[in-house]
C-alpha positions in Angstrom: 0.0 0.0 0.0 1.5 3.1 -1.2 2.0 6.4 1.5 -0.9 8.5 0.1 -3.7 5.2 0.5 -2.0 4.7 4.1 -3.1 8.2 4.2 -5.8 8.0 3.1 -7.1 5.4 4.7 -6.0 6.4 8.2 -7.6 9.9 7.7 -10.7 8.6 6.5 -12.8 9.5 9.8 -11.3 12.5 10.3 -12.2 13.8 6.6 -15.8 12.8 7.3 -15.6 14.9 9.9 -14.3 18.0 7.9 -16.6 17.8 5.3 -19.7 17.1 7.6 -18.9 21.0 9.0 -21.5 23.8 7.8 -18.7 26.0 6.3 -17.9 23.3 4.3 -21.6 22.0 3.2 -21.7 25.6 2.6 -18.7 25.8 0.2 -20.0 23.1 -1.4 -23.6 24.4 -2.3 -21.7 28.0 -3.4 -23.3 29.3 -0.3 -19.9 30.7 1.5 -19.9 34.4 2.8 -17.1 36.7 2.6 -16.8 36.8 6.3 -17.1 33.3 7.0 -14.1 32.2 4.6 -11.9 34.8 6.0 -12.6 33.5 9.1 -12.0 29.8 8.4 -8.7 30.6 7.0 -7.7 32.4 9.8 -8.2 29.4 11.8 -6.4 27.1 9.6 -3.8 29.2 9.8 -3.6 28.9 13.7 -4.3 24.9 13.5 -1.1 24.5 10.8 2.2 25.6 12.2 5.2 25.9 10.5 7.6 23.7 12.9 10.6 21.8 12.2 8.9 18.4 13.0 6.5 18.8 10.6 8.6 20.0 8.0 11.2 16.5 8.9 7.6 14.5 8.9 6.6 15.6 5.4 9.8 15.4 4.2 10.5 11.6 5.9 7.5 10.4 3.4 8.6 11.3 0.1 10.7 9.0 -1.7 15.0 9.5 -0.9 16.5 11.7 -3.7 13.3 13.4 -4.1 13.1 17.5 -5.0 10.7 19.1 -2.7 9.7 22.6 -1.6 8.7 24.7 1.1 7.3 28.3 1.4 5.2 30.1 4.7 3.0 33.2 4.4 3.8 35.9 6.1 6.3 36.3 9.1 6.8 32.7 8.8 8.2 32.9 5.4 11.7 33.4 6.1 11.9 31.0 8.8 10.9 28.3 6.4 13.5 29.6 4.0 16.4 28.1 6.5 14.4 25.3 7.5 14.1 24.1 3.8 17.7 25.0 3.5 18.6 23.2 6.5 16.8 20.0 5.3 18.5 19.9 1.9 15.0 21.3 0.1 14.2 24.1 -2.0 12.0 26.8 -1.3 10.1 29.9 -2.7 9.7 33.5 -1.6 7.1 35.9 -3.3 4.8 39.2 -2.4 1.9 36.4 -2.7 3.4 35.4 0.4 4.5 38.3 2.1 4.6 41.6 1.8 7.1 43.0 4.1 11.0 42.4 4.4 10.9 42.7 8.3 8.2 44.1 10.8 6.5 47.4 9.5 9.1 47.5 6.3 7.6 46.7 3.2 9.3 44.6 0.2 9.5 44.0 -3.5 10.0 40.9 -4.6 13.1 41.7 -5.7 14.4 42.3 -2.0 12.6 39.2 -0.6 14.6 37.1 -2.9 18.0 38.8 -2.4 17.1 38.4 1.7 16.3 34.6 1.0 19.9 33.9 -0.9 21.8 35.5 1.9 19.9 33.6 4.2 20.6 30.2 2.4 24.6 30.7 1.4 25.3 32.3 5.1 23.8 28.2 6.4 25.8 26.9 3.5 23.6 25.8 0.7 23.9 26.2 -2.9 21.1 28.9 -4.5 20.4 27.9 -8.7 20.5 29.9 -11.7 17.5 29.3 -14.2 20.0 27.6 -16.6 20.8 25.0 -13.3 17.5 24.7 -12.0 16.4 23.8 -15.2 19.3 21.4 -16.1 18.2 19.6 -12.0 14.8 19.6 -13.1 15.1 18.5 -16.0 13.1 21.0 -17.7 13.4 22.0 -21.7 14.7 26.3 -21.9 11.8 28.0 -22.4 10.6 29.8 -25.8 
C-alpha cells in the first residue's frame, strides 16, 4: 500500500468529519460568505504551524532523492526559508506570500529574494540559476 492510501485510509474518519462542518456544506452548495471564509482561513492558519517536526515528517515520506519545496506566508516565510535550507530542500519567496521584508518594512519581490539567498549561502547551501535549475529539473529552456 503506497503512503498516500496509508493516508488515506488512516484519515478517512477524520475527513468525514471535515466535510460534515457547515462551512464546508456551505462551500460546497456555493453558499460561502465573505466573512465566513476569511474566518475559516484564519483558523487554519492557527491549526497548521510551521515547525521543524513537521517539515522533517513531510519530508520523511517522500521517496529518498526526491526534490521538494517549502514556502510560509507571512512572518513565517523566512523562517521556512532556513528550515528548507537546512533539510536539503528548496524553497520559494514571493509578495503572494508576504509583503514586508521585516516588521513594518515593506518589500518588493526583488528584495525578498536577495534576503532569501543571503539567508541560504550564510547556512551553507547552494542557491540555482534558471540555466541549473532547469538542467536539475530537468526541464526543456523555455521559448
Amino acid at each position: 500500500m503506497s503512503f498516500h492510501e496509508q493516508l488515506l485510509q488512516q484519515s478517512a474518519d477524520a475527513r468525514q468529519g471535515l466535510l460534515a462542518t457547515p462551512i464546508i456544506q456551505g462551500c460546497l452548495r456555493g453558499e460561502v460568505s465573505l466573512p465566513s471564509y476569511v474566518a475559516f482561513l484564519r483558523e487554519a492558519y492557527h491549526h497548521v504551524r510551521h515547525t521543524v517536526p513537521l517539515l522533517k515528517a513531510m519530508k520523511a515520506a517522500l521517496p529518498a532523492g526526491a526534490d521538494w519545496a517549502a514556502f510560509a506566508i507571512s512572518r513565517n516565510e523566512f523562517p521556512m526559508v532556513a528550515q528548507a535550507a537546512l533539510l536539503g530542500g528548496n524553497c520559494r519567496v514571493g509578495l503572494e506570500d508576504n509583503l514586508y521584508l521585516e516588521r513594518g518594512v515593506f518589500a518588493s519581490n526583488g528584495q525578498l529574494v536577495e534576503k532569501a539567498v543571503k539567508i541560504i549561502e550564510t547556512l551553507g547551501a547552494r542557491v540555482l540559476g534558471p540555466q541549473d535549475a532547469r538542467a536539475k529539473l530537468g526541464l526543456e529552456k523555455p521559448c
